[in-house]
C-alpha positions in Angstrom: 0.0 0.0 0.0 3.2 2.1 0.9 4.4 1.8 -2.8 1.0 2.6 -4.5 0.1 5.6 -2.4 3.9 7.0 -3.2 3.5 6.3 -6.8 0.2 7.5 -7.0 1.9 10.8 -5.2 4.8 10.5 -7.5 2.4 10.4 -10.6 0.2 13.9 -9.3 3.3 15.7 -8.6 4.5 14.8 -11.9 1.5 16.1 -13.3 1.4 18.9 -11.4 4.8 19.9 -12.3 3.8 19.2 -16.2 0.9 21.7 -15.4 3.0 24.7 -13.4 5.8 24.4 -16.5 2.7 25.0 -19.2 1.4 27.6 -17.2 4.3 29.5 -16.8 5.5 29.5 -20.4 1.9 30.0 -21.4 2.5 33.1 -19.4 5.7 33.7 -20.6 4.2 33.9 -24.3 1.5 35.9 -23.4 3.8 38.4 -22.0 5.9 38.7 -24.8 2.8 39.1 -26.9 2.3 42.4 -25.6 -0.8 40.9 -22.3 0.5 43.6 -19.8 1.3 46.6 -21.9 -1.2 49.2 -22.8 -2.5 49.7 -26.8 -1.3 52.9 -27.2 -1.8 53.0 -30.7 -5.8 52.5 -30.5 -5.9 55.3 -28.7 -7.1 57.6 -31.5 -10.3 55.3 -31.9 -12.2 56.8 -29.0 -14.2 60.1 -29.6 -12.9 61.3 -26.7 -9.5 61.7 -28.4 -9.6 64.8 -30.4 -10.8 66.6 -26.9 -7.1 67.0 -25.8 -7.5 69.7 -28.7 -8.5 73.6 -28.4 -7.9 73.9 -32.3 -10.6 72.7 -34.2 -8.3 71.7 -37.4 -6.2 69.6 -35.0 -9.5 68.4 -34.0 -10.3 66.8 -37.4 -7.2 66.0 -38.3 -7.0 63.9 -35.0 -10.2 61.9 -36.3 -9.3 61.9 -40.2 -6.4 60.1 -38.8 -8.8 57.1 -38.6 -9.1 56.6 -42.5 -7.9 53.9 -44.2 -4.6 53.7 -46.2 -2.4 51.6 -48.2 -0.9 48.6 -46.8 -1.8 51.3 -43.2 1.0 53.7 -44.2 -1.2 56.7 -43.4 1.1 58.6 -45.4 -0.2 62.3 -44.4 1.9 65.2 -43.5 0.1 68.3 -42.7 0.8 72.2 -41.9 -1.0 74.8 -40.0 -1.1 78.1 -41.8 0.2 80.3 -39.2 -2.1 83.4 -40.8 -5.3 82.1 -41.3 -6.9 79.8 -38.2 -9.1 78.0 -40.8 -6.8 76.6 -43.0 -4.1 73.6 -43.0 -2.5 72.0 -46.1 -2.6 68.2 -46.9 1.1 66.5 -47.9 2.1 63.6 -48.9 4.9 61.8 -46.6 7.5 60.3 -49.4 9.1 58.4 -45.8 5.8 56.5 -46.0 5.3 55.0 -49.7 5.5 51.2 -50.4 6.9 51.4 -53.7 7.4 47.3 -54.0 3.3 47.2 -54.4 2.8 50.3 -55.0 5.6 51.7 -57.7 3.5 54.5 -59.3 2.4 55.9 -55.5 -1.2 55.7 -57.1 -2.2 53.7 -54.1 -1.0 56.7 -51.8 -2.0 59.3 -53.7 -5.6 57.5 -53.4 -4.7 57.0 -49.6 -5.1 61.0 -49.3 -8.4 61.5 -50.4 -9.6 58.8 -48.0 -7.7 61.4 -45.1 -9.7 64.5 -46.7 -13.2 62.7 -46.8 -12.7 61.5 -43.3 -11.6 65.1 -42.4 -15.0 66.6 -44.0 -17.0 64.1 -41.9 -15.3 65.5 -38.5 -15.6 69.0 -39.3 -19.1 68.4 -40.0 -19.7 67.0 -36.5 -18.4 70.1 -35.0 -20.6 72.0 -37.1 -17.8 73.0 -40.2 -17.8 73.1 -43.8 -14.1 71.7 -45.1 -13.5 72.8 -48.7 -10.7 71.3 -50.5 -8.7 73.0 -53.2 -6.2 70.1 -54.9 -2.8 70.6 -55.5 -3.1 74.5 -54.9 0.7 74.7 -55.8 0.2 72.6 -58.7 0.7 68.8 -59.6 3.8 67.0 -58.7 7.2 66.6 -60.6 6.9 63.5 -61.5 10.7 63.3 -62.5 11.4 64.0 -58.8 8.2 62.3 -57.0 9.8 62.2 -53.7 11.3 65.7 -53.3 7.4 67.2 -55.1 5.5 65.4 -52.2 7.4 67.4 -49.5 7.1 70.6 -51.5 3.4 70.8 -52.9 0.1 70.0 -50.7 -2.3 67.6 -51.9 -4.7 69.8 -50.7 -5.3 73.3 -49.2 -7.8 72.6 -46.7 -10.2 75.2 -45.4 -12.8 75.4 -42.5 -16.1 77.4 -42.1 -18.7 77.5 -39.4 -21.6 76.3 -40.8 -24.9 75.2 -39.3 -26.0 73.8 -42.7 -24.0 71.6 -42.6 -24.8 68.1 -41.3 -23.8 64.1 -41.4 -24.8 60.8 -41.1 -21.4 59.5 -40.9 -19.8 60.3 -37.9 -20.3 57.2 -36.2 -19.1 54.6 -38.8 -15.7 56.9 -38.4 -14.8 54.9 -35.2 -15.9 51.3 -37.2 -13.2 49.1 -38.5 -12.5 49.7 -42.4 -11.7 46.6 -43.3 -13.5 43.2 -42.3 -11.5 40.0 -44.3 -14.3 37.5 -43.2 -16.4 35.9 -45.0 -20.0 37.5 -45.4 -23.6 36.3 -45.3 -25.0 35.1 -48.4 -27.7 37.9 -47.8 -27.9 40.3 -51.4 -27.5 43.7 -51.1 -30.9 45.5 -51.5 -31.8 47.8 -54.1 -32.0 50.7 -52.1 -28.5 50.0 -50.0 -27.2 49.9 -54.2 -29.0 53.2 -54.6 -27.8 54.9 -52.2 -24.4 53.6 -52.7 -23.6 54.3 -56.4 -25.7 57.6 -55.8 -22.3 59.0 -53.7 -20.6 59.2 -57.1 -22.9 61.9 -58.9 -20.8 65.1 -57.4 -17.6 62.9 -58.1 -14.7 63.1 -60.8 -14.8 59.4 -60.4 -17.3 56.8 -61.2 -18.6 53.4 -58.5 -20.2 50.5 -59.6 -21.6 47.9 -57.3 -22.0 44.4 -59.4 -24.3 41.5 -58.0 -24.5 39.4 -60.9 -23.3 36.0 -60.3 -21.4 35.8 -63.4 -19.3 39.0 -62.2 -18.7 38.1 -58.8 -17.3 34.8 -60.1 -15.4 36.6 -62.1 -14.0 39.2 -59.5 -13.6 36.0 -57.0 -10.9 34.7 -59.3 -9.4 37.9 -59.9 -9.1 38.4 -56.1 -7.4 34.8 -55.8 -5.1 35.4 -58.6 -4.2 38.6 -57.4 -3.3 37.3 -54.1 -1.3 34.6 -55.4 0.6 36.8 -57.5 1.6 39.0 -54.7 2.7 36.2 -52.7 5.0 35.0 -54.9 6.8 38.5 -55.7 10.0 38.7 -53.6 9.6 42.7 -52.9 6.2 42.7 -52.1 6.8 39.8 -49.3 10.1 41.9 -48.0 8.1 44.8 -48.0 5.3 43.4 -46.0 7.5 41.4 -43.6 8.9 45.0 -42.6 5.9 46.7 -42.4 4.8 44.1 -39.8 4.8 43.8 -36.2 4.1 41.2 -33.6 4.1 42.4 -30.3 2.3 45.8 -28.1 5.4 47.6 -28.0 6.4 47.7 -31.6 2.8 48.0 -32.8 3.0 50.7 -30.1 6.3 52.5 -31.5 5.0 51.8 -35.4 1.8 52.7 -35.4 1.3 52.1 -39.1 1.4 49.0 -40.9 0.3 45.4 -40.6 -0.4 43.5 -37.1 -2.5 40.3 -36.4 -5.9 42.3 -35.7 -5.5 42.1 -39.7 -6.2 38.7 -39.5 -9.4 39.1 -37.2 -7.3 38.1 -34.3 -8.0 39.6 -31.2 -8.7 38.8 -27.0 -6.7 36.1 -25.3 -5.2 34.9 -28.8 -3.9 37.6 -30.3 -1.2 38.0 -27.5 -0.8 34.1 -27.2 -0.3 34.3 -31.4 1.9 37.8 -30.9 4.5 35.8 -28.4 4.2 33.0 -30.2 5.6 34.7 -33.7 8.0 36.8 -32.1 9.5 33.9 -30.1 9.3 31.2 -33.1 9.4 33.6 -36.7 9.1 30.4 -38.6 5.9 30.3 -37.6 4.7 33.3 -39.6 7.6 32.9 -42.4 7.0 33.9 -45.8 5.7 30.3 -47.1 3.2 30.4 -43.7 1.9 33.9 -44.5 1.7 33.4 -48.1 -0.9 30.1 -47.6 -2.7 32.0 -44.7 -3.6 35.0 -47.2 -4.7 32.9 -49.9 -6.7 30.8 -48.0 -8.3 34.1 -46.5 -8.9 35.4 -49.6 -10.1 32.2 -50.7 -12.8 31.7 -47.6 -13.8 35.4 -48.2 -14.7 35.5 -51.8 -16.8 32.2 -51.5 -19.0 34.1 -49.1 -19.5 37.5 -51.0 -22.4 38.8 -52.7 -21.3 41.9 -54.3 -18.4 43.8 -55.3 -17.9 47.6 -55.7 -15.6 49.3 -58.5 -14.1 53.0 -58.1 -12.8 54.0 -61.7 -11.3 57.0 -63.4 -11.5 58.9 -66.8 -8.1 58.9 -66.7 -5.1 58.6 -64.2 -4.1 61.8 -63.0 -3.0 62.4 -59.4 -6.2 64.6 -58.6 -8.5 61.6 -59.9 -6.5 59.4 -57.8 -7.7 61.8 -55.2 -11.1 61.8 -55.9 -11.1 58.3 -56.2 -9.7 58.1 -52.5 -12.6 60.7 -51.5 -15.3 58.6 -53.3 -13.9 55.7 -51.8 -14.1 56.9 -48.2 -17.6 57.8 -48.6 -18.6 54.5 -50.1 -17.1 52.8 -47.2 -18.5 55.1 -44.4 -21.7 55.2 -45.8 -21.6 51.2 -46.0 -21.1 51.1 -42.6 -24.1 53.1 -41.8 -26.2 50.9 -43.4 -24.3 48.0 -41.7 -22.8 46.6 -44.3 -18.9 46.1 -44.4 -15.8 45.7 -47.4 -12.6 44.6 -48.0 -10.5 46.4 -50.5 -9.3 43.6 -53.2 -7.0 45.7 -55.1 -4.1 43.7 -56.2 -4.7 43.3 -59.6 -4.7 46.6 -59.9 -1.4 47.0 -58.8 1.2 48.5 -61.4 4.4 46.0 -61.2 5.7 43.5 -63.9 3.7 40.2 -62.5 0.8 41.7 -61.9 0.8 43.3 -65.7 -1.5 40.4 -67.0 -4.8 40.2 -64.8 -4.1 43.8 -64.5 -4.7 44.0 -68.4 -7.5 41.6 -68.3 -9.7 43.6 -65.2 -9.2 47.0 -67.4 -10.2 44.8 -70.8 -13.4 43.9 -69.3 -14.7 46.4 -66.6 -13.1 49.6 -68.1 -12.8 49.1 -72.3 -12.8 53.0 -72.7 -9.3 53.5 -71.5 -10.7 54.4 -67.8 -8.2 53.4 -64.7 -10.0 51.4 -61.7 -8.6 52.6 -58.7 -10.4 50.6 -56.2 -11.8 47.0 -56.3 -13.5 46.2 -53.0 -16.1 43.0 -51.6 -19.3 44.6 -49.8 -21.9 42.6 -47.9 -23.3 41.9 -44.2 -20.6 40.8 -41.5 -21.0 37.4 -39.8 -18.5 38.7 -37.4 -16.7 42.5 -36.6 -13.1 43.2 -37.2 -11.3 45.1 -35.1 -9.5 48.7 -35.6 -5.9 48.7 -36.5 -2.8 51.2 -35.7 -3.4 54.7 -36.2 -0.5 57.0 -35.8 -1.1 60.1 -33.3 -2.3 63.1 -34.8 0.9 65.7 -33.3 3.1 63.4 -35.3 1.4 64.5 -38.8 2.0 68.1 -37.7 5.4 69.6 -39.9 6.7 72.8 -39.3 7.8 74.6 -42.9 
């Protein structure tokens, strides 16, 4: 009996050791994941943010902050004209361009209209018209992109009070952008389409929303393909695997770029996955991420029932603009009526591997010589994403 009870005690401390040793490298990961620090940069997603503000275009900028962005670059630089209280001017930051995925800078150039729109939406809360004059200093150099983007605004921006003014927007600002999951099979109605592709008549740019079957199976494959492609280009993948980061206090320095919430991940598992990547890489390697985005993109298309098209006459940079202003609306608006989108937009990319779907898209959807700017899924959300990085607003603020 001596020898069973002490093996039986032998056998639970055992156990119990096995246990304590999991538990404390469970908590081990968890702490590297980021568990005990604070998310800094979600900060900017609570209305309560642009309060620490006594000028009302810090104010807006603080919530147009919240738009979306290429790759989350939020490439915005902007000044405060020291003579006139009302106006600020939009820049681009050439420190922030993903030139890999992006080698034209159409992308960001798209990315600042999406800032502007959000920025008209916030002024409006506080009861201000914004006007926007584009490229009051004229277009860039294109010969010297980077050195034009620091000289000439995107955009003189100017406030008014105005008790006309009025929106139905403001809410969705705080909503997530982007939701990657799949949707519910429910079709769009014809007054959410209405109301939708109604956004464009004040536009330079032109939206689409398509529901026919035939189309979305079409877009479906171009969203695979697209995905594939960028995959399997070497810059694109070393530009996204620097753009990424795994754990509270780089997220927290960063503030732009990718992170798991991406993914959907968030709670209890997306510290346990944060430790778990930053103490074993291999686990989010190139060949790991490339399989988890297509599969993604994969689940997401099976489960769409429309897609939404933002096209140009031509290409210049203030269409690519407008396209980004039109863009922003369509996806606030969306969110209003509780529907949600994911931008699909990589075979409209501009390098060499992408050149053939990117032919094909523009040979079907846009024969008259147009360039579509934005290709996007829209439907109802079976679950809610969450917000992303968002840089602080003082850090947009350059002093000529």
């Amino acid at each position: 009996m001596k020898n069973a009870h002490r093996a039986r005690r032998i056998t639970l401390i055992t156990v119990g050791s096995i246990v304590g040793v999991a538990l404390l490298s469970l908590g081990a990961v968890l702490t590297v994941g980021g568990i005990f620090v604070p998310a800094n940069y979600l900060q900017p997603w609570s209305t309560s943010y642009a309060d620490q503000f006594s000028d009302p275009r810090m104010k807006v900028v603080s919530q147009a902050v919240l738009a979306p962005s290429g790759h989350n670059m939020q490439p915005w630089t902007i000044t405060l004209d020291q003579g006139d209280p009302n106006v600020l001017y939009l820049y681009t930051d050439p420190t922030r361009l993903t030139p890999a995925v992006d080698p034209l800078s159409r992308q960001t150039l798209v990315s600042e209209g999406t800032f502007l729109e959000y920025l008209r939406v916030s002024a409006a809360n506080l009861g201000y018209s914004a006007t926007f004059g584009l490229f009051p200093q004229g277009e860039y150099d294109e010969a010297d992109l980077a050195a034009s983007m620091s000289a000439k605004p995107v955009a003189k921006i100017t406030l008014a009070k105005d008790s006309t003014v009025s929106t139905t927007e403001y809410a969705s600002l705080f909503l997530s952008d982007t939701n990657r999951s799949p949707y519910e099979d429910t079709a769009l109605t014809t007054a959410q389409i209405d109301t939708l592709t109604g956004l464009a008549d004040n536009s330079g740019a032109s939206l689409q929303i398509f529901t026919d079957q035939k189309d979305v199976t079409t877009f479906d494959d171009f969203g695979v393909q697209g995905t594939l492609i960028e995959t399997q280009y070497e810059a694109a993948t070393k530009e996204s695997d620097a753009l990424f980061y795994s754990t509270e206090g780089a997220k927290n320095t960063a503030r732009s770029g990718f992170a798991v919430e991406g993914q959907g991940t968030t709670g209890f598992m997306k510290y346990l996955l944060q430790g778990l990547i930053t103490i074993i890489p291999s686990i989010n390697d190139d060949a790991a991420g490339a399989k988890n985005a297509i599969a993604m993109t994969a689940a997401g298309v099976a489960h769409t029932p429309a897609f939404g098209m933002i096209s140009t006459p031509t290409n210049t940079r203030a269409e690519q603009v407008q396209a980004g202003i039109l863009y922003a609306e369509f996806s606030l608006r969306a969110r209003t009526l509780r529907l949600v989108m994911q931008p699909l937009s990589q075979v409209l990319q501009e390098y060499p591997t992408m050149a053939e779907p990117y032919a094909a898209i523009h040979a079907e959807y846009a024969p008259g010589g147009q360039t579509i700017q934005m290709l996007v899924r829209i439907g109802t959300p079976t679950t809610q994403y969450p917000n992303t990085m968002r840089r602080d607003a003082n850090a947009l603020v350059h002093t000529p």
